[in-house]
C-alpha positions as CSV (number, residue, x, y, z in Angstrom):
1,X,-37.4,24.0,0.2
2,X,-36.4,21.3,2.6
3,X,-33.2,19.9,2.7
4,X,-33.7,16.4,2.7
5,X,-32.0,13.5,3.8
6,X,-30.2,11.8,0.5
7,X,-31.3,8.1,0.7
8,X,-28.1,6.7,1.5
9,X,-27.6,9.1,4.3
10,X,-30.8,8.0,5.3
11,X,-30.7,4.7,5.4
12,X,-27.0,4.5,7.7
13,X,-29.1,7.6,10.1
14,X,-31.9,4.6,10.2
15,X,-30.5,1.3,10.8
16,X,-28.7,2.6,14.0
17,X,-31.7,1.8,15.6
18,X,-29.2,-1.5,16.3
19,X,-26.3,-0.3,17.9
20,X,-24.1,-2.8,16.2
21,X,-24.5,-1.4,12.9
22,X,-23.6,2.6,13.8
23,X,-22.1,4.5,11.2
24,X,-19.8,6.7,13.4
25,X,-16.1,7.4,11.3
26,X,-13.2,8.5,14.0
27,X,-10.2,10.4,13.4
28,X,-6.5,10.7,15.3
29,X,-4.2,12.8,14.2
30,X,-1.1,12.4,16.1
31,X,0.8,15.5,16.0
32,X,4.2,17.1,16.9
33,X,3.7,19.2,19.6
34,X,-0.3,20.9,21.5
35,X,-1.7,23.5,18.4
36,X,-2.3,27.1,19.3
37,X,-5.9,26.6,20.9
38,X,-7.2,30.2,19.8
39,X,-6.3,29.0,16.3
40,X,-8.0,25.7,16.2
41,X,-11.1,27.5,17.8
42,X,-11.1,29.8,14.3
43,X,-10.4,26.7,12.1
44,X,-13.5,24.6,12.9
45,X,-15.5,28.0,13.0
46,X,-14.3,28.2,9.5
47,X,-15.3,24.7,8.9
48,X,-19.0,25.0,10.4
49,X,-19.0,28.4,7.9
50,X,-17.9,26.4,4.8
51,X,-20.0,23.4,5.4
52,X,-23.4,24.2,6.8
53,X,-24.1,20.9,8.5
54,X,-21.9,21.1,11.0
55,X,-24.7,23.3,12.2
56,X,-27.4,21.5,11.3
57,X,-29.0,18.7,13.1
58,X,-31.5,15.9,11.6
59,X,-34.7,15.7,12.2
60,X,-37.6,13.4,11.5
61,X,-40.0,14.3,8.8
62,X,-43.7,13.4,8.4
63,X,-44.5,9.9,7.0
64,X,-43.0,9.0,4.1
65,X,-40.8,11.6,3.9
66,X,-37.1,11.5,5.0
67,X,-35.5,12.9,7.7
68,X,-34.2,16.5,7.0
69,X,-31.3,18.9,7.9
70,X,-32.2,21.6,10.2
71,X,-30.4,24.8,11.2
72,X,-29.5,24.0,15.1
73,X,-31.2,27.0,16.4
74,X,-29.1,26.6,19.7
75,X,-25.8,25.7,18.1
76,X,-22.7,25.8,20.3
77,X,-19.1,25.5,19.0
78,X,-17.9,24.9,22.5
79,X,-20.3,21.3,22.8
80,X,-18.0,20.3,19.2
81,X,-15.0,21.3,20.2
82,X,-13.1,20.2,23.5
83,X,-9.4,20.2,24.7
84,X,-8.2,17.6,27.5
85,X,-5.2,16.2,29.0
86,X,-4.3,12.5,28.6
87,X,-4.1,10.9,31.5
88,X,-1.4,8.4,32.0
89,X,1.0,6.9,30.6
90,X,0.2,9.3,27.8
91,X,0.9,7.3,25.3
92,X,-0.6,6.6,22.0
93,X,-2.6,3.4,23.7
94,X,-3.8,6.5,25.8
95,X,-5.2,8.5,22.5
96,X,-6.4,5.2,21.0
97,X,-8.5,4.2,24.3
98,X,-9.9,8.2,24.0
99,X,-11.1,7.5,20.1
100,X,-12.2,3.9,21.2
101,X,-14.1,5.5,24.0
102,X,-15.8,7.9,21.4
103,X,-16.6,5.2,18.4
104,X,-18.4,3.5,20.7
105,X,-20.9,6.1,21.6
106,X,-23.8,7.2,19.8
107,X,-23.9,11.2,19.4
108,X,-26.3,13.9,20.9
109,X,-29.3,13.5,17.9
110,X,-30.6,16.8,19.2
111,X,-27.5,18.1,17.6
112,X,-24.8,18.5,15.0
113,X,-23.3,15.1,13.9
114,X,-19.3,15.8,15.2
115,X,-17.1,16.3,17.8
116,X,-13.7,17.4,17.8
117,X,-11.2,16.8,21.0
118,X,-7.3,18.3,21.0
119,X,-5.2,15.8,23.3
120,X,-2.9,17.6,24.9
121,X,0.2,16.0,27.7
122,X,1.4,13.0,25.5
123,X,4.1,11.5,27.1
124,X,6.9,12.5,24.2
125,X,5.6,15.8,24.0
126,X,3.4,15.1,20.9
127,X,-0.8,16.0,20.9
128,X,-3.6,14.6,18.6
129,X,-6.4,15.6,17.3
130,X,-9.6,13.3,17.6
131,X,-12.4,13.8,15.1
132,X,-15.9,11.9,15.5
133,X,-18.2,12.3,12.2
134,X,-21.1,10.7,11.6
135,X,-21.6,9.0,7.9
136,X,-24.7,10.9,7.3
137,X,-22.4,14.4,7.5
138,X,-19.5,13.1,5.1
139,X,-17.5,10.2,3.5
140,X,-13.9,9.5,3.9
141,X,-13.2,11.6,0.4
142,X,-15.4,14.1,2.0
143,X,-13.5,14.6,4.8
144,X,-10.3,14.8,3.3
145,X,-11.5,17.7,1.4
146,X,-12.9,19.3,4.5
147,X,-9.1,18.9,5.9
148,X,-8.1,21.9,3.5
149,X,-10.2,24.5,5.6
150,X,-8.2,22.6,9.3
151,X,-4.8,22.4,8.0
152,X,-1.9,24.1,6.6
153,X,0.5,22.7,4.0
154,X,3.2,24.9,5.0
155,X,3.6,26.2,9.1
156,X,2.9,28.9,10.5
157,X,3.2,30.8,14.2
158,X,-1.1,31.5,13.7
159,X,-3.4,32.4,11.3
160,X,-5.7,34.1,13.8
161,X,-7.1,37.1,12.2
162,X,-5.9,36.6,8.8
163,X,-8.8,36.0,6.2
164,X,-8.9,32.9,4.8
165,X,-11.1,31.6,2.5
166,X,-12.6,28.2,2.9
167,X,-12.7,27.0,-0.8
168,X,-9.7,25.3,-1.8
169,X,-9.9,21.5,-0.7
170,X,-7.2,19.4,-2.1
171,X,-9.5,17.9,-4.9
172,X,-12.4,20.0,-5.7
173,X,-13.6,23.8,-5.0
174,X,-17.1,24.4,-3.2
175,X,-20.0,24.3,-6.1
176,X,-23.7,24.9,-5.5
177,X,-25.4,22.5,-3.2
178,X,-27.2,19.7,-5.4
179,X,-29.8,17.9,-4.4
180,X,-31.4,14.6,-5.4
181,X,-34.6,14.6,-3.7
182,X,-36.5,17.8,-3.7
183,X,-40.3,18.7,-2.0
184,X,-42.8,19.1,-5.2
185,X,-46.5,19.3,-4.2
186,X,-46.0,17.5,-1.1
187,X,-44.5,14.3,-3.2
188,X,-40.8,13.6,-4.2
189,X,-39.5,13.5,-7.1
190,X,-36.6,11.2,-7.4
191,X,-33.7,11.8,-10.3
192,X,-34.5,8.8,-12.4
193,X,-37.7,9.8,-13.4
194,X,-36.2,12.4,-15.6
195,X,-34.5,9.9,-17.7
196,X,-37.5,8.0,-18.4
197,X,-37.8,10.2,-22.3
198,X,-34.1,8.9,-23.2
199,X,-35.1,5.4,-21.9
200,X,-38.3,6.1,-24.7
201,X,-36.5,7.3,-26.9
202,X,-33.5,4.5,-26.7
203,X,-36.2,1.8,-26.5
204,X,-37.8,3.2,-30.4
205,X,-34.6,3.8,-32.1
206,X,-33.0,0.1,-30.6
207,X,-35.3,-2.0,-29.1
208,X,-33.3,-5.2,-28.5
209,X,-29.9,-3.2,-27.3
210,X,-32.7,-1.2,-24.8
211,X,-33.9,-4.2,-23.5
212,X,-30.7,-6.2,-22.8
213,X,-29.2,-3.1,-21.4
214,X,-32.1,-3.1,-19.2
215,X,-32.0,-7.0,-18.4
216,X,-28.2,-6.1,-17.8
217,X,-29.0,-3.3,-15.4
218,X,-31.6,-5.4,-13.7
219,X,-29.1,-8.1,-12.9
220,X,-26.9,-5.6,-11.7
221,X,-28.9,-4.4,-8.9
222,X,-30.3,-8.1,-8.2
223,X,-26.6,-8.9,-7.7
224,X,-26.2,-5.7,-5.5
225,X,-28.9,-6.3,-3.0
226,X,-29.4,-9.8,-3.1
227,X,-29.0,-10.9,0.8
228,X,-25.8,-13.1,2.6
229,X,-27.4,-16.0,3.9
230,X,-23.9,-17.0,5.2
231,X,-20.6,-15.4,5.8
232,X,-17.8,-16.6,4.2
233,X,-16.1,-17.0,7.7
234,X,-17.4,-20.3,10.3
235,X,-16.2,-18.4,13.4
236,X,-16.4,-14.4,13.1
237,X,-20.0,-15.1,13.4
238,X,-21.2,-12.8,16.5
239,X,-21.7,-9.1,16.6
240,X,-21.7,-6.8,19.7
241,X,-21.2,-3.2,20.5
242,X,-17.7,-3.2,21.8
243,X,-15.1,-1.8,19.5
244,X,-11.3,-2.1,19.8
245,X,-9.1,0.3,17.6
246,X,-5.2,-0.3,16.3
247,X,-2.8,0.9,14.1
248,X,-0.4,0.2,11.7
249,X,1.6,1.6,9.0
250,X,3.8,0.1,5.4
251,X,5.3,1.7,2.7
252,X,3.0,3.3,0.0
253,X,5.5,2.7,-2.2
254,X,6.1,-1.2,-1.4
255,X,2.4,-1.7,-1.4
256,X,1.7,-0.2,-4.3
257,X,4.6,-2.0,-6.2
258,X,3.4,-5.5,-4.6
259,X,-0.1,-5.0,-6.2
260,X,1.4,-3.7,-9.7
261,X,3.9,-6.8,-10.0
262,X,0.9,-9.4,-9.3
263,X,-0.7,-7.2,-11.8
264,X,-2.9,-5.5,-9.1
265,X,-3.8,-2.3,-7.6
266,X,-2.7,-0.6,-4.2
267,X,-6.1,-1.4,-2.9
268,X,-5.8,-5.1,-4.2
269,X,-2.9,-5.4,-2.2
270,X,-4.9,-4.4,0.6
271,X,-7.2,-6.9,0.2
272,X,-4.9,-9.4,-0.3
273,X,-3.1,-8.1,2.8
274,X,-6.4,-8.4,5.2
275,X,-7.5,-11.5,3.1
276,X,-3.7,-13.8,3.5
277,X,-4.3,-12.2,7.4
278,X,-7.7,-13.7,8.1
279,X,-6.7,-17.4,6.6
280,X,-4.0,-17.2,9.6
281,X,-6.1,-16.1,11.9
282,X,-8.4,-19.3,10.7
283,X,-6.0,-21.7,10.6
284,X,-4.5,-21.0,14.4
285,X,-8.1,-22.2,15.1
286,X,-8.1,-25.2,13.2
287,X,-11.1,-23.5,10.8
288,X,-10.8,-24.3,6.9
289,X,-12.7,-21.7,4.8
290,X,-12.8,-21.1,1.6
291,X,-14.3,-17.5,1.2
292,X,-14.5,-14.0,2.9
293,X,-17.3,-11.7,2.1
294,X,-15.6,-8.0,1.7
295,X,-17.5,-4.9,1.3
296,X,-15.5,-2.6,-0.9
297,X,-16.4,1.3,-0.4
298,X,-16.7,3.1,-4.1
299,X,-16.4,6.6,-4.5
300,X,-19.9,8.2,-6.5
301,X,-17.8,12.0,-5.5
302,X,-18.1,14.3,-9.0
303,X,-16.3,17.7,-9.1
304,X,-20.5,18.7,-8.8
305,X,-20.8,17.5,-5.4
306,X,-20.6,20.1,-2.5
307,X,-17.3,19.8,-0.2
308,X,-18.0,16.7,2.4
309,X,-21.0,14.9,2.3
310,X,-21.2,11.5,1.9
311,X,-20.7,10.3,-1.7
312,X,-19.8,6.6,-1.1
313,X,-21.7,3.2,-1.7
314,X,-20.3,-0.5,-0.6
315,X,-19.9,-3.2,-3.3
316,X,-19.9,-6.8,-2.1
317,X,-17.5,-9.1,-3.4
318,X,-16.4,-12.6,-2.7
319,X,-12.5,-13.1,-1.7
320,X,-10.2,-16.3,-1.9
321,X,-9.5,-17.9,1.3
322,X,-7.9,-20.8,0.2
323,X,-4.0,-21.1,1.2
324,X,-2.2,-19.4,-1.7
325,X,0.6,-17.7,-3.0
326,X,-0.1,-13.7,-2.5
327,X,0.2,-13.0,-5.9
328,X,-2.2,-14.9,-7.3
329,X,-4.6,-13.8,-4.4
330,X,-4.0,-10.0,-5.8
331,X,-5.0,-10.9,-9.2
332,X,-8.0,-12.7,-8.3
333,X,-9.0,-9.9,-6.2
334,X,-8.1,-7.6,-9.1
335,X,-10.6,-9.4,-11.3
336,X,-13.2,-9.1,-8.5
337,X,-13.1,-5.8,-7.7
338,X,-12.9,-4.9,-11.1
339,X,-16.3,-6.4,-11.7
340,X,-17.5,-4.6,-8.7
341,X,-16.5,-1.1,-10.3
342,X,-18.2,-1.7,-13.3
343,X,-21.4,-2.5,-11.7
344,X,-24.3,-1.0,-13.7
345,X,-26.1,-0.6,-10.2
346,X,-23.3,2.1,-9.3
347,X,-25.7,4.7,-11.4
348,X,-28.7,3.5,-8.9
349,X,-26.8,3.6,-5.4
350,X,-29.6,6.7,-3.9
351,X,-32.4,4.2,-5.5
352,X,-31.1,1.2,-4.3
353,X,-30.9,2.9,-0.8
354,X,-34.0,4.0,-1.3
355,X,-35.7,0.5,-1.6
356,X,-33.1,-1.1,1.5
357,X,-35.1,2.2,3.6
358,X,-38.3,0.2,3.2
359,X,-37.5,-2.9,3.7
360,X,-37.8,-4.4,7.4
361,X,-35.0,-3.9,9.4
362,X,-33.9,-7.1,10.6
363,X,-33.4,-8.4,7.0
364,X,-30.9,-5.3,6.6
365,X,-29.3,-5.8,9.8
366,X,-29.2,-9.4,9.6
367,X,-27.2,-9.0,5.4
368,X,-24.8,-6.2,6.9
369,X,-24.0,-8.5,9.8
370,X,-22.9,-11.4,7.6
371,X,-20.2,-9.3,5.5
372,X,-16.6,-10.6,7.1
373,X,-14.6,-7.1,6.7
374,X,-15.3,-3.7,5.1
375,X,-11.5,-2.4,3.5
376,X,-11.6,1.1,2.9
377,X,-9.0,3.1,1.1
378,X,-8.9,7.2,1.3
379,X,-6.7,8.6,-1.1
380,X,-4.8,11.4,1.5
381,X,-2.4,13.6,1.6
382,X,0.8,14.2,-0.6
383,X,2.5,16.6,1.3
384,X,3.1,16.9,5.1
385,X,0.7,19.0,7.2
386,X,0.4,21.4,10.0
387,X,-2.8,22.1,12.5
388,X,-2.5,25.1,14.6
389,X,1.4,25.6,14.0
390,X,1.6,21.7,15.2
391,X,3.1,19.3,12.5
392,X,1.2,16.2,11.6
393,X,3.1,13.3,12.3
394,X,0.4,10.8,11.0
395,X,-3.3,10.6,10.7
396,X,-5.2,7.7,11.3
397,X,-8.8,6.7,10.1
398,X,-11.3,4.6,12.0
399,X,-14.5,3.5,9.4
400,X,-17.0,2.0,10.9
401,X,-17.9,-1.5,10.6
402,X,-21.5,-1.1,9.9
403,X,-21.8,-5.2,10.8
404,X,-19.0,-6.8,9.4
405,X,-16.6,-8.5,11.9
406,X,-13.9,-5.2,10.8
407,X,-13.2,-2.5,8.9
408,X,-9.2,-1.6,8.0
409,X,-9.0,1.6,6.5
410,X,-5.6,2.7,4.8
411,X,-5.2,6.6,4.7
412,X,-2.1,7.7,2.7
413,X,0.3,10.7,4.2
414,X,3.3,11.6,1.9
415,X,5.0,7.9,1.5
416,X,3.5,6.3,4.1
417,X,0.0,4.5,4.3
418,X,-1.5,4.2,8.1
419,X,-3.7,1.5,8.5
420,X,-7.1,2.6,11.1
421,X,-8.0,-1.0,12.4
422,X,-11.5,-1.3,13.9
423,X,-12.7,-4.4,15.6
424,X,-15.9,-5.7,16.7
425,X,-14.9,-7.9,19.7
426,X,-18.0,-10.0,19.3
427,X,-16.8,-11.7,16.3
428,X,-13.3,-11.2,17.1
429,X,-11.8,-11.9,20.9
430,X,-8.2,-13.2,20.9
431,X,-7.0,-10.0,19.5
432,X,-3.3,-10.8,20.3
433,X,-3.5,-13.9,18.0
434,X,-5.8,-11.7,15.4
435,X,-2.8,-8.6,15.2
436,X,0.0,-11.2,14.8
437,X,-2.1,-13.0,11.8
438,X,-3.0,-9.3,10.0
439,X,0.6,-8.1,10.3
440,X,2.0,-11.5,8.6
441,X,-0.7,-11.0,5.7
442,X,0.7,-7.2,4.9
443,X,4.2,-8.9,5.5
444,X,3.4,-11.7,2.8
445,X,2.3,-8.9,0.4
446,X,4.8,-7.1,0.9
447,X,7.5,-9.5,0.2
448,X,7.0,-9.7,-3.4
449,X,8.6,-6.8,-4.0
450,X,12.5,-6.4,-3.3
451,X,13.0,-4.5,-0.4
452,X,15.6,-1.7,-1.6
């Protein structure tokens, strides 16, 4: 049976056919000293065991199908997985010009969908590890999980040799594949037909409840793929291909309390964070505005779901612009997002991708292009970590923007949350100005909680 494409998957593999809109996720994780390069080589050929796509490549099917995964018949661990020196000044602007370098460019389609580099000759003796992923091969959760098979939560000297069994990710073990689109006679048969009985069934027993749940559900999705005909912002406007990476780093615990006390979440405070950021940034060029369009990446993962993959969809949501006090930004944002998880159309996401697969692409390309920022948060890591007998002194996460002017994601480590920033310079150019606005957003946020 053919392993098929999942829609979503399918649909950020298709509308890559504009460069602006790849869906290419990078990874640095800065670490202590270089890892033992015999034992990195047996932890990613671990990883391509455990997770069969990293040995697959995707290939087209006939029309209508999807694309499919493929066994890469000439598959070559040494392509993947590279070691180089940083040239100078080896600093971490040097590892962050390596990942920009690689977010920008498209991979080899004829194979697998990663690449891994070790950075060795840092100028304070440190390394890093830089991951490329495609979105078709995993999702943010998804990778975190694959992160059990790479690293160790206690160190140790090597692990070359010593079995190891790749089935213990930090939040789910490794299930039997499931798939949502199988091959039957040539057609496919999509999950939702097999709920048509209950909907028959539901429809005898409570007519009018069945049809206003179904009016209900039909709004939903209206809501979910009606199109942006402007973004909220009147000057991040333009798209292009270049891509400019920075990082950053607060206090889980200050964040977390700032979004509590405004009677928020963590990832409200984000928001709020980017949002108070942006209406800076606007103001130092004389803009008013009185709305951002986010796109808020929500987790579809169950403990059925095979380790990686991508199990994510993005909700759009309005945000407040307007000068206010960070507090009440939070809670508004609290009430949007809230909304946006309890989206009926969440239960739809592979149909809904199904339908966007279909539609022409400059009407796709054109809605994705008028979101303002995409903030991502990826539950991490409690405890610290070790690759290769190395220590991790902090991992960073790059999403991509997939058209909108940026994507910030936070990825947690122990107490601390590191912030991935990923810039399209088209929309964004004075990114001095831009840094100095985003930092006195978080600081604002952060502020309403005592500092002790």
């Amino acid at each position: 049976m053919a392993d098929f494409l999942r829609n979503s998957d399918a649909f950020v593999w298709s509308i890559e056919g504009d460069p602006r809109l790849r869906s290419t996720i990078v990874t640095l994780v800065v670490l202590e000293q270089a890892p033992d390069w015999d034992e990195v080589v047996t932890r990613f050929e671990l990883l391509t065991d455990a997770v069969p796509k990293f040995r697959q490549r995707v290939v087209e099917s006939p029309y209508p199908l999807p694309p499919r995964w493929e066994d890469d018949p000439d598959f070559d661990l040494t392509f993947h997985l590279r070691r180089i020196t940083a040239p100078k000044p080896g600093s971490l602007d040097t590892a962050l010009e390596i990942a920009r370098v690689a977010a920008m460019a498209d991979f080899d389609r004829a194979r697998p969908l990663w690449e891994a580099t070790v950075i060795d000759g840092l100028s304070d003796g440190g390394a890093a590890l830089l991951c490329k992923l495609h979105h078709a091969l995993t999702d943010g959760v998804g990778a975190v999980e694959m992160s059990a098979i790479l690293f160790d939560r206690e160190q140790r000297s090597s692990r070359r040799g010593a079995a190891r069994t790749p089935t213990e990710p930090a939040t789910s073990g490794l299930p039997a594949l499931v798939r949502d689109i199988a091959l039957d006679g040539g057609r496919l048969v999509v999950r939702a037909l097999n709920e048509m009985p209950k909907l028959v069934l539901d429809s005898v027993r409570s007519p009018i409840d069945t049809v206003a749940d179904a009016v209900s559900t039909i709004g939903s999705i209206a809501r979910t793929m009606r199109p942006i005909l402007y973004p909220g912002s009147p000057i991040m406007t333009d798209r292009g291909t270049v891509r400019r990476l920075a990082v950053s780093q607060v206090s889980m615990d200050k964040l977390h309390r700032a979004g509590k006390v405004a009677g928020g979440s963590l990832n409200d405070a984000l928001i709020a964070a980017i949002a108070g950021g942006l209406c800076r940034y606007h103001e130092k060029h004389g803009k008013a505005v009185n709305h951002f369009v986010v796109s808020m990446p929500i987790s579809t993962r169950t403990a059925e779901d095979p380790i990686g993959g991508n199990r994510a969809t993005l909700m759009r949501f309005d945000v407040p612009a307007a000068d206010m006090d960070p507090a009440l930004r939070i809670r508004l944002i609290h009430e949007q997002s809230a909304k946006a998880r309890q989206e009926k159309s969440l239960a739809y996401t592979q149909q809904i991708a199904g339908v966007l697969n279909i539609m022409p692409a400059g009407y796709v390309g054109s809605a994705l292009r008028h979101v303002d920022f995409v903030a991502s948060n990826v539950p991490g890591f409690p405890e610290r970590l070790y690759f290769a007998g190395a220590a991790v002194r902090m991992p960073f996460a790059f999403s991509p923007t997939i058209g909108a002017a940026m994507n910030i994601t936070l990825l947690s480590y122990v107490d601390t949350c590191s912030l991935g920033i990923n810039v399209d310079t088209g929309a964004i150019s004075d990114l001095g100005d831009f840094y100095d606005c985003l930092a006195a957003g978080f600081d604002d946020v952060l502020n309403l909680v005592a500092d002790n």
